[in-house]
N, C-alpha and C positions, 0 to 999 in steps of 0.2 A: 796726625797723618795728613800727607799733602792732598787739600779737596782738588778731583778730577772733573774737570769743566766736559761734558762729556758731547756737549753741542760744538765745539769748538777745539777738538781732537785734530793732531794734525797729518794729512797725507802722507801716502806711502811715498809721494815723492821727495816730502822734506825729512823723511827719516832719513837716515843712514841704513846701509841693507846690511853692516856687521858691527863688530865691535872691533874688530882688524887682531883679533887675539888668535894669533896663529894656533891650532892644532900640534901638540907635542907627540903626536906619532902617528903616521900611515894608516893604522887600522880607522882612526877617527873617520878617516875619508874614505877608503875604499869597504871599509865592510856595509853601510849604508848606500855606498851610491852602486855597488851589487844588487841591494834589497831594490832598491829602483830601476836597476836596468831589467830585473826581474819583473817588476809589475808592469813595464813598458813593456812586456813581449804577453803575459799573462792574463793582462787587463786592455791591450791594445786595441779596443771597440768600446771602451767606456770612455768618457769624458767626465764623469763626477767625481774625479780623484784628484788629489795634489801630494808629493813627496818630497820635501824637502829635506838640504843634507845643511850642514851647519851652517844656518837660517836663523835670521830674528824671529823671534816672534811677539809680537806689541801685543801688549793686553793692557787692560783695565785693573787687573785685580792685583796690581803693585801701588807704592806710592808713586809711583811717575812711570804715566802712560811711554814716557821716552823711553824708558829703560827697558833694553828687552830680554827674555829668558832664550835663549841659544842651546838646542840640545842637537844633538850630534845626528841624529835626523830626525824625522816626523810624517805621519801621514794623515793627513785630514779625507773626509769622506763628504758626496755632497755638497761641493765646492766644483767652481771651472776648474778645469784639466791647464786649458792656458787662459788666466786673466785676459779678460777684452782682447782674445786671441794675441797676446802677447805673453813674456816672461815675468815672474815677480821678482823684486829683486830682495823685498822681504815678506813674509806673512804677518799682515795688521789684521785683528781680527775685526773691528768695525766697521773695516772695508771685506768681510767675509759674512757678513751678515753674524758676528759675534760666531759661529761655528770655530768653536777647538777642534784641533789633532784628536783624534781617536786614539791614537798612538805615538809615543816620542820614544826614542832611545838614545841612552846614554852607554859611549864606551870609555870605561875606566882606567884611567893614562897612570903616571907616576907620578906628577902631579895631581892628588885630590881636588875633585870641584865639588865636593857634596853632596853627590850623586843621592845618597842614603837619606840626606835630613833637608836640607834649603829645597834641591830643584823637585824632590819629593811631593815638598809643602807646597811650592809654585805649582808643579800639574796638579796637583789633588785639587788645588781653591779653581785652577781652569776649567777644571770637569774632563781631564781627559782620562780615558778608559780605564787604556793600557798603557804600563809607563816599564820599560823592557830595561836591564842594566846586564849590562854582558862585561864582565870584569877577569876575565881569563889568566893575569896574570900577578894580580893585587889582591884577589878575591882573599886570602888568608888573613892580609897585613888588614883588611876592614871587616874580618868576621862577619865575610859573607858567601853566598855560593859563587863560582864561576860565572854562572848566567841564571839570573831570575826575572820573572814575569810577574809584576803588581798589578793588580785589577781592581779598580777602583768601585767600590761596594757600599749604598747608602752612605755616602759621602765620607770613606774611608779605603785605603789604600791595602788588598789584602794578598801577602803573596801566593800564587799558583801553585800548584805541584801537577807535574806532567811534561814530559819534551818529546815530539814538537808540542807545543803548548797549541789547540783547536781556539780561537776566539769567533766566534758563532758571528758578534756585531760586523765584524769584517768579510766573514769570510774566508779567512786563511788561516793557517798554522803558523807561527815560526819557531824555530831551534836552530840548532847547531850542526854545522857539515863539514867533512873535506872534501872538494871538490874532484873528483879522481883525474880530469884532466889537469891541477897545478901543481907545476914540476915540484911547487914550493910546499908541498902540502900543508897548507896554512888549513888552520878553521878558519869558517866563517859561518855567517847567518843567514838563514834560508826562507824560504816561504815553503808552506806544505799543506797540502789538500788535507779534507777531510779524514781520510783513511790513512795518512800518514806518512804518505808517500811528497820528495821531496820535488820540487818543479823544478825541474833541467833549465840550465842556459840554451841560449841562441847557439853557442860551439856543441854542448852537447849532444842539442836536436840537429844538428848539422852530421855530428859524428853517428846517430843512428840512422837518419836517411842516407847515407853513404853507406853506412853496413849493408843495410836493407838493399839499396840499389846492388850490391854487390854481390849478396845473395841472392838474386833475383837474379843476376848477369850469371853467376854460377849453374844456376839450374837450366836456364837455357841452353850454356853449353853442354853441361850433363845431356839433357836431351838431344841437342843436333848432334854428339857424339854415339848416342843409344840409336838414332837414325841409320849415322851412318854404318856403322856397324848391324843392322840390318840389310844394307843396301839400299837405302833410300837415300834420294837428294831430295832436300829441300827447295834447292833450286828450281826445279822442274816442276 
C-alpha cells in the first residue's frame, strides 16, 4: 500500500474539485440538491453544516490521498457553513479538521458504481454514520430494496428498518415523497421531523400563507357582509 506523507498532504487548491465523470441521469442532481435547498430554508440560522452534491471527497483512508470518493451528495455536521466565508470547490477532510459526512447518498443509475460493496467499504473505513442508497429503479436487478438506510454500528455497516428513517445524530428524518405540487409527480427524498411529518418547500409554505391570507380575507368579508345586512357601516 502506497505510505501517506500525512505532513505534506496537498491543498484543496491543488486538487481538482471532480473527476469530470458526468452523472447518467437527472435524479443524480436534482434529488439531492432538493435535500439541500431543504436544509437551506430548515436550518437557515445555523452555520455548522455543510451539503454537498457530487463532490470530492479527499481522505486518507485510501491509497492515494489524490483519489477522491464522489457520492451523489453528503452532509457533514460541525463544519463552516461557508469555508473562510467563501465556497468549497471540494471536501478535503484535513482541511475539515479530519471531520467525515455524517451522512452520503448514493442514487442508483444504469450504470452500477458499487454502491452495495466498494463505496460501502470506503464510508464504513471514513466513519460515516449514515450511508442512504435510494435505488428506485434497479433495486430488483441488485437484490435490493428501493430505498435503504445503513447505519454504521461498532464499526459495521447495519441496515434500518423504518421510513422516514428518525436519525437522532442529526436530527432529521429522511424517506420518500411526492411532492403534490409536481406536475411530474416524481419521487423524491425528503427531510422529516421527529413525528414524521414531512418539511415543506419554500413553494409549499408560500402556497399555505396564501391560503391562510385568503381565508382570512374571506371571513372579513363574511363579516362586513353580516354588518351590512344589519345596517351597519363600517365606515362610519
Amino acid at each position: 500500500m502506497l505510505q501517506i506523507d500525512l505532513k505534506h498532504l496537498p491543498t484543496s487548491d491543488e486538487l481538482p474539485d471532480s473527476d469530470d465523470t458526468p452523472v447518467d441521469n437527472e435524479d443524480q442532481n436534482f434529488l439531492p440538491n432538493l435535500l439541500l435547498f431543504l436544509l437551506e430554508y430548515i436550518w437557515k440560522s445555523r452555520d455548522d453544516w455543510y451539503f454537498g452534491v457530487d463532490m470530492g471527497i479527499y481522505h486518507t483512508t485510501g491509497v492515494n490521498p489524490r483519489v477522491p470518493v464522489i457520492p451523489d451528495g453528503f452532509l457533514s455536521l460541525g463544519v463552516e457553513r461557508r469555508k473562510n466565508s467563501g465556497s468549497r470547490s471540494s471536501y478535503v477532510m484535513w482541511e475539515e479538521d479530519y471531520t467525515p459526512p455524517i451522512l452520503t447518498l448514493e442514487v442508483v443509475s444504469h450504470n452500477y458504481g458499487d454502491e452495495y460493496e466498494k463505496k460501502l467499504e470506503i464510508y464504513r473505513k471514513l466513519g460515516i454514520k449514515y450511508y442512504v442508497i435510494y435505488n428506485p429503479k434497479f433495486w430488483r436487478r441488485d437484490g435490493h430494496l428501493p430505498f435503504e438506510v445503513y447505519k454504521l454500528v461498532d464499526g459495521d455497516y447495519q441496515l434500518q428498518i423504518g421510513e422516514p428513517l428518525w436519525m437522532s445524530e442529526i436530527g432529521l428524518g429522511i424517506g420518500r415523497a411526492v411532492l403534490p405540487n409536481d406536475r411530474f409527480s416524481r419521487e423524491v427524498l425528503s427531510w422529516f421531523d421527529r413525528k414524521g411529518n414531512r418539511y415543506l418547500t419554500t413553494e409549499e409554505q408560500a402556497d399555505i400563507e396564501r391560503q391562510r391570507a385568503n381565508i382570512a380575507q374571506e371571513q372579513v368579508d363574511l363579516l362586513l357582509a353580516k354588518l351590512r345586512s344589519l345596517g351597519i357601516d363600517n365606515q362610519e
